[in-house]
Residue, then its C-alpha position, 0 to 999 in steps of 0.5 A: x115211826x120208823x119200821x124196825x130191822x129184820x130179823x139176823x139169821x137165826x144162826x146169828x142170833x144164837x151165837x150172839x145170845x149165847x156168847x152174852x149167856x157164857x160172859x155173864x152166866x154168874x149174874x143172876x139178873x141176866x140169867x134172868x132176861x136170857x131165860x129163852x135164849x139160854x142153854x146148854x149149846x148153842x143149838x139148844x138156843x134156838x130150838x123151839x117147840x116143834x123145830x126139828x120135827x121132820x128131821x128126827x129119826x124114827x124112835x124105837x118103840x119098846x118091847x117088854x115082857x111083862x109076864x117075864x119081869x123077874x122077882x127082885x126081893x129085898x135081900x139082907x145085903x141090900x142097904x137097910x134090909x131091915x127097914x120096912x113101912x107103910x108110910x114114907x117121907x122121901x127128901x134129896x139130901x143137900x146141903x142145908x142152909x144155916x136159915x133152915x131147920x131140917x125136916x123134922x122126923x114125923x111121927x109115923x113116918x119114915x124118913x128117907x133120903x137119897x143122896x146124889x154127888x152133890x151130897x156132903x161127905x158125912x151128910x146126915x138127918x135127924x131120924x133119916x135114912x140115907x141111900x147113897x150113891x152106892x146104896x142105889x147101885x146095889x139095890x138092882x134097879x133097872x132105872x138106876x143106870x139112867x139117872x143123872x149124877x146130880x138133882x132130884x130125879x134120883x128120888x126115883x131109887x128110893x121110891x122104888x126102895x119104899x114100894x119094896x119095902x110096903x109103902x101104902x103112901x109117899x109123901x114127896x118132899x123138900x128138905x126145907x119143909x117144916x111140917x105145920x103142927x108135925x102131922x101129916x095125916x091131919x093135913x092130908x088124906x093118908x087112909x082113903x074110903x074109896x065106898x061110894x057114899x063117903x066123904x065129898x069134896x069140893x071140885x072145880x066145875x067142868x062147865x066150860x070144856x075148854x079150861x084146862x088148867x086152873x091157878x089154884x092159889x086163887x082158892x085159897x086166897x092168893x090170886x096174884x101169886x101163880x105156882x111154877x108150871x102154870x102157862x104164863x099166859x094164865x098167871x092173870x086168870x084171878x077171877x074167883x069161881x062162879x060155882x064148884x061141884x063136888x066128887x066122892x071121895x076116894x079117887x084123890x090118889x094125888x094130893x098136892x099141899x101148898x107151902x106157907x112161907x115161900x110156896x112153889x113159885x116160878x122166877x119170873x115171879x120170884x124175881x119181878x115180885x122181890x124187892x130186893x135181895x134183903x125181902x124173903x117171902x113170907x106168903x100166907x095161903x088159906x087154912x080154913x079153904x077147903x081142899x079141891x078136886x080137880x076133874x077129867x079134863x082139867x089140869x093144875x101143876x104138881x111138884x115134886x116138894x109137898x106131894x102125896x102119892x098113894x098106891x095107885x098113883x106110885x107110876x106117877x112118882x118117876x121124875x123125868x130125867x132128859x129135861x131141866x131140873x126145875x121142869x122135871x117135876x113140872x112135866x112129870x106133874x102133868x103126865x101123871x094127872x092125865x094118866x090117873x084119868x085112866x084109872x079113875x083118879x084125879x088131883x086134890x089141892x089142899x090147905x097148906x101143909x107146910x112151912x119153907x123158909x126163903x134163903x132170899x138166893x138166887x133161883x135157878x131162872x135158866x133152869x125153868x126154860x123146859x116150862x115156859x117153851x113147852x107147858x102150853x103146847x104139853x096141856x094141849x097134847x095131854x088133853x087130846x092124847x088117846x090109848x087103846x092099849x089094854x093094861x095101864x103099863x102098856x098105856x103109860x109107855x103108849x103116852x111116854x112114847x108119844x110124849x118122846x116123838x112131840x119132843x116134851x122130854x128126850x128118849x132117854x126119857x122113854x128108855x128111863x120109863x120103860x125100865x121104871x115100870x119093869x122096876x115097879x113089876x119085879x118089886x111086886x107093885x099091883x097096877x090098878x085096872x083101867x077105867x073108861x074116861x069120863x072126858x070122853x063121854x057127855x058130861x051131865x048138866x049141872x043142875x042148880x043142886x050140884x052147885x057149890x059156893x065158895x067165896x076165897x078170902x083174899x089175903x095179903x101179896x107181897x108183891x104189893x107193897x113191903x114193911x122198910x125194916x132196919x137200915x136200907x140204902x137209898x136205893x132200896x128205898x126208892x124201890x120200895x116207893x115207887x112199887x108202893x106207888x105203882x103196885x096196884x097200877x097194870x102196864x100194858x106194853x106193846x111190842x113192835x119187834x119180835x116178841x121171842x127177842x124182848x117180851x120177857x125182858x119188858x115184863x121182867x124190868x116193868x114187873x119190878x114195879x107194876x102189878x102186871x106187865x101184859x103184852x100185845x105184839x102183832x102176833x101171839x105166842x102163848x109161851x111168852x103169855x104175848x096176846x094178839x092185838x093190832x097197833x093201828x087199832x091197839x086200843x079196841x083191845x084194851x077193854x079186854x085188859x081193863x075186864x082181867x085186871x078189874x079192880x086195878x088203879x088204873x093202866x098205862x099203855x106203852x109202845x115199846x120204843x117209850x121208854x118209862x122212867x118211873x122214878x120221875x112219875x111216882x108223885x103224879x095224880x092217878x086219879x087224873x088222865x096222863x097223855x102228851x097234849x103238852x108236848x108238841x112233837x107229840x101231840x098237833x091239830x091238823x086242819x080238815x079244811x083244804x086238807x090235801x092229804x086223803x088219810x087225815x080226811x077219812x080219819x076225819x069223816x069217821x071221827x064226825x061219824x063217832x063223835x056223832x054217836x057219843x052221848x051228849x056229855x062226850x060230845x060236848x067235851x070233844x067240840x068245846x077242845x077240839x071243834x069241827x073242823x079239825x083232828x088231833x093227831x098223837x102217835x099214842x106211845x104212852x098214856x095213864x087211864x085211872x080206874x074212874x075213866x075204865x068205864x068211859x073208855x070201854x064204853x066209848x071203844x064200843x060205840x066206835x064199833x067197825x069204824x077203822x079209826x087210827x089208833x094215833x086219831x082215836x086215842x086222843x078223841x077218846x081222850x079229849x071225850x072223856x074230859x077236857x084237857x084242863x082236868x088232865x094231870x098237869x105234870x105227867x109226861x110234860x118232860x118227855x123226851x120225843x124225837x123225830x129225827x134220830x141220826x142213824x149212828x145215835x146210840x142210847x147214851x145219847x138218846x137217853x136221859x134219866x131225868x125225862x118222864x118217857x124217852x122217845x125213841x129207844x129202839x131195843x131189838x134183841x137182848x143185847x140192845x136190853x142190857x144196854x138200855x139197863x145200863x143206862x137205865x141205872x143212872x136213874x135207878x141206882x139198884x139197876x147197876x146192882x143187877x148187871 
C-alpha cells in the first residue's frame, strides 16, 4: 500500500477549505462534512484548541466593587412595570413555522419572550409578554450592551427582568415546546424541601472517578440517541448502570427535561440518523423512568430549550455570547454544573416534560464546531479547576476568567459575566453561601444497601429502521433497504491519512447506513471520537469494539482507501464470514519452503507457534485449507464478521497474545480458524475491484465503479478529494446527488 501524501502547509489547508466552505455554504450536506473546517475566517479554520497559546496577550482580570453595586429598581417607565411573578417561562421570539403550534400559556406561569432583530415586526404570542429590542435598552442592565444583535443569548435581558421582578424559578424554553399535559409542576420539582429527610432521588454512582460525564438518554430508554454536547467519543457508551445510589433531595437546583418528538440532539446525528428529508423524528423517551441525580464530579449537557433554574442557580442562566449559537448553551451547561458544586447543588434529569415537532429543516452543522473542538478538553478542565476566592461572585469570575485564558469562550465573554453578576447584585439577587466540595474529600464506600437498581426499558430508535409511507421515490426507497439491511451492522473504518481532514466525512457518509461508524487511526483525537489503534496489528483491537457494540449483527472493518458500495452488499448472508479469498489480487498463498524473503518466514514461525495454541477445532480447520508449509497472505482492507463468529475471534486474538503476527497474515488465519472457506458467504466481495498498479494521473472517475461490492484504492486525503468521491459515489446512490 502505498504511503499517502504529506501533509500541505497549514495555510494551504484553510484556504482551500475555506474557498470550498464559501462556494457552497447553502448546501447543507456539505456544511455538513466541512464542519471542522468551516467558520467565519479563514484563520478561525485552522485554529484548534490550545493553538495560539503562547502568543496571547495577558488578559485583564476584572475588578468589581460589589458593595458598590447600586440598586437598580423596576420604575413605572421600565416596559411592563406592572408585570410581577414567582414563576416564569422565558422563550426567544422567532418566527413560527406553520407545523408548530406556539407554546401554549401555562397555567401559573408567566410567559415572556424576548425579541432580537430577527424578530418579526408586529410578533406575538398567546399569553406572552415581549420585550423588545428596545425594551431591553431601557431596562438598565449592565450586560445588555454585550449581547449579540441576533440568537438566544439575548435571553439574558429577560432573565434579569424576572429575577427583578421575583422570580423563584425559570423555566428556559423553546418556542416549539408543547407542554405535555400543560403543567409544568407536575413534571418538575418546582417547590424544593431542602430538610434533610425529605424526598430521595435516584443518582448515578460515583464508583468510578474517572467518569465524568454521562448519556442520560441511556436511562431512559434511548441508549443510541446522544443529546447535543455529550463528546462524540462517548455517543457508544450504551451500556445500562450497574448499580444507582441515591441523594436527598433539595439540592436539584437545575433540572433538565427531555423533549419527546425531536429531543436536543446534535447533527451529526441529525443527519447520519434521517433518511431522508421526508422522515421527522418522532422519538419517544421513558415516562415511567424515574428522574436522576447527578453527583460532584460527574457531568451531563444542559440546554437552553427544556430547563429549569431555581433561585440558587440564577448565575447559571447567562448564555455565552463570544462562541456559536448552538454551543452557547452547551458550554454555559457545563460551566454552570460545575459551579452548583460550590454551593452544594447538583443536576437532575427528568422524564420528558415536552413535545417539540421536527420542521425536517436543515440543522445549523457549522454552528456546532465550538462543541465538537472543545467539549472534551472543557470537561477536563472543569473537573480539575480550584478557587479559593471567598464569596461564590468572585469564584464564578475566578472560573470565567480561567475559562477565557484556556480560550473555552472570548473575553468579551468574561466582560459579559462580570457585568451579568453586577446585574444579578443591583437587581437584588441573594448569592447562595459557598460549600466545601464533596469531590475533593474521600468518597464513602458504597455498601451493598446504598445500591439501587434500575434496569431502562429499551424503546424503539429511529434510526433503525423507518415506516415507507406515501409515494417515495426510488431512491428514498432504496435508502430505507439498505439501512433496514445494514442498521444493526457496525463499520469500523481505519484511517491511513490525517484523521482531522476525513474522519468526520467517513462517519458522516457510512453513518447513513450503519448503526455506527467508529474510527481508528494511528493516532487519537478525542474530539473526533478517533481511537488509537496500529494498522499492522488493527485486529488485536477489535475485540474492545465487538464488547461496545455487544448485541450488534455483526461488524465489517475497512481501510479507508476500500471504498464500500453498499448498494450491491445489502442481500448478502450476515450470518456468514465475508473476506477477499475470491479475489486473486487480494488474497495469495505464499510458500514457506525455500522462501528467500526473511518477513514472510517469521510471519510464518509465529503463525505455527499460534496455530499451535489454538484448540483442536481451529487447528484442524486451519491445516485441512491451508496445510503446513504455507501462509496466506491478504492486506485485509475489508472483511464481515457476523455476531456468532465475535466470540472466536476475540478468543482466538487472545490466544495469539505477544505474538507480533502482521495484521495482512493474522486476518486470514483467523479466518480460515474459524471456518473453512467453503461456508463463507459465496457472493460478497467476489466483485471487488483491487488494483495494484495505479497510473499516478488516475483520478476517481477512472478508478471507480459503482457496479463493484468495494473499490480498490480510493485514496481520499482531504475534504476536497470527499466531494469528489460523493460524486462519483451517486452514480450508484442516486440520493447522493440530491446532497451535493
Amino acid at each position: 500500500m502505498a504511503p499517502h501524501a504529506s501533509a500541505a502547509p497549514a495555510s494551504s489547508r484553510c484556504r482551500a477549505a475555506y474557498a470550498v466552505l464559501a462556494a457552497l455554504a447553502a448546501v447543507p450536506f456539505i456544511l455538513l462534512l466541512l464542519l471542522f473546517h468551516g467558520g467565519a475566517s479563514p484563520s478561525a479554520l485552522c485554529l484548534t484548541a490550545g493553538d495560539g497559546a503562547a502568543s496571547r496577550r495577558r488578559i485583564l482580570y476584572p475588578s468589581i466593587a460589589w458593595s458598590r453595586v447600586p440598586p437598580l429598581q423596576a420604575l413605572q417607565t421600565s416596559p411592563h412595570p406592572e408585570l410581577r411573578a414567582s414563576r416564569w417561562i422565558v422563550f426567544a421570539a422567532a418566527a413560527h413555522h406553520p407545523r408548530h403550534r406556539p407554546l401554549p400559556p401555562v397555567p401559573g406561569w408567566q410567559l415572556l419572550a424576548v425579541a432580537d432583530e430577527a424578530t418579526p415586526p408586529g410578533w406575538s404570542h398567546p399569553g406572552a409578554a415581549l420585550l423588545t429590542l428596545d425594551d431591553q435598552t431601557r431596562l438598565g442592565f449592565r450586560s445588555v450592551a454585550f449581547l449579540p444583535e441576533r440568537g438566544h443569548a439575548r435571553k439574558a435581558a429577560a432573565y434579569l427582568f424576572a429575577v427583578q421582578r421575583g422570580a423563584r424559578v425559570i423555566y428556559d424554553a423553546d418556542a416549539r415546546n408543547a407542554v405535555l399535559g400543560s403543567n409544568l409542576t407536575r413534571h418538575f420539582d418546582v417547590d424544593l424541601d431542602q430538610r434533610q429527610g425529605g424526598d430521595v432521588l435516584l443518582q448515578y454512582s460515583h464508583a468510578d472517578p474517572n467518569r465524568t460525564v454521562v448519556n442520560p438518554y441511556v436511562h431512559f430508554g434511548q441508549p443510541s440517541v446522544w443529546p447535543r454536547g455529550l463528546p462524540l467519543h462517548k455517543a457508544g457508551e450504551v451500556g445500562v448502570e450497574e448499580f444507582y445510589t441515591q441523594v436527598f433531595g433539595g439540592g436539584q437546583f437545575i433540572q433538565q427535561g427531555l423533549c419527546n418528538g425531536l429531543p436536543d440532539v446534535d447533527a451529526v446525528f441529525y443527519f447520519t440518523r434521517k433518511s431522508s428529508e421526508m422522515e421527522a423524528f418522532d422519538l419517544r423517551f421513558d415516562a415511567d423512568a424515574p428522574k436522576v441525580a447527578l453527583p460532584q464530579g460527574m457531568m451531563a449537557p444542559v440546554n437552553s430549550v427544556n430547563t429549569l433554574f431555581h433561585s440558587p442557580a440564577f448565575w447559571g442562566l447567562a448564555l455565552p455570547v463570544s462562541v456559536s449559537p448552538m454551543a452557547s448553551d452547551v458550554i454555559r451547561g457545563y460551566w454552570s454544573q460545575r459551579i452548583l458544586w460550590e454551593i452544594g447543588g447538583y443536576l437532575a434529569v427528568y422524564p420528558p416534560t415536552v413535545h417539540r415537532v421536527d420542521n425536517v429543516h436543515a440543522h445549523p452543522f457549522d454552528d456546532e464546531k465550538d462543541i465538537h473542538v472543545n467539549v472534551g478538553r472543557l470537561i477536563d478542565f472543569l473537573m480539575e479547576w480550584r478557587s479559593h476566592k471567598q464569596t461564590l461572585f468572585e469564584r464564578i469570575l475566578d472560573l470565567s476568567y480561567a475559562m477565557t485564558e484556556e480560550g473555552f469562550w472570548g473575553e468579551k465573554d468574561l466582560q459579559f459575566m462580570a457585568a451579568w453578576l453586577q446585574d444579578l447584585v443591583s437587581v437584588g439577587y441573594q448569592q447562595p453561601r459557598l460549600m466545601s466540595l464533596e469531590i475533593d474529600r474521600p468518597r464513602a464506600t458504597i455498601g451493598h444497601g446504598d445500591k439501587q437498581v434500575f434496569v431502562p426499558k429499551k424503546l424503539p430508535a429511529v434510526h433503525l429502521g423507518v415506516e415507507e409511507i406515501g409515494e417515495v421515490s426510488t431512491e428514498i426507497g432504496n435508502l430505507i433497504k439498505w439501512r433496514k439491511h445494514f442498521g444493526d451492522v457496525v463499520l469500523i473504518v481505519h484511517c491511513t491519512v490525517p484523521v482531522d481532514r476525513v474522519a468526520l466525512e467517513w462517519r458522516l457518509l457510512y453513518g447513513r447506513i450503519f448503526r455506527a461508524v467508529v474510527i481508528l487511526s494511528e493516532q487519537s483525537n478525542s474530539d473526533l471520537a478517533v481511537e488509537v489503534s496500529n494498522l499492522a496489528q488493527a485486529y488485536k483491537f477489535l475485540p474492545k469494539v465487538f464488547d461496545r457494540f455487544a448485541g450488534a449483527e455483526g461488524f465489517i472493518f475497512l481501510q479507508d482507501h476500500m471504498i464500500l458500495n453498499y448498494w450491491n452488499l445489502y442481500d448478502f448472508d450476515k450470518a456468514k464470514l465475508w473476506i477477499t479469498n475470491k479475489v486473486k489480487e487480494s488474497w495469495s498463498d505464499v510458500p514457506l519452503d525455500d522462501n528467500k524473503i526473511e518477513w514472510f518466514i517469521k510471519q510464518g514461525d509465529m503463525v505455527k507457534k499460534a496455530i499451535a495454541s489454538f484448540p483442536f477445532q481451529y487447528q484442524a480447520n486451519y491445516k485441512r485449507s491451508v496445510g503446513e508449509h504455507k501462509i496466506v497472505h491478504c492486506n485485509s482492507e475489508i472483511f464481515y464478521l457476523p455476531r456468532r463468529h465475535i466470540g472466536d475471534f476475540s478468543y482466538l486474538v487472545q490466544a495469539i497474545g505477544s505474538l507480533d503476527i502482521h495484521h495482512s497474515i493474522a486476518v486470514p488465519m483467523l479466518f480460515l480458524a474459524m471456518d473453512l472457506p467453503i461456508n463463507y458467504e459465496s457472493k460478497a466481495l467476489t466483485k471487488l475491484v483491487y488494483r495494484t498498479n495505479v497510473p499516478s494521473n488516475a483520478t476517481f472517475a477512472t478508478i471507480y465503479t459503482a457496479e463493484a461490492h468495494a473499490v480498490y484504492p480510493v485514496k481520499v486525503q482531504n475534504e476536497i478529494d470527499f466531494l469528489e468521491l460523493i460524486r462519483v459515489m451517486a452514480s450508484g446512490d442516486p440520493f447522493l446527488t440530491e446532497l451535493i
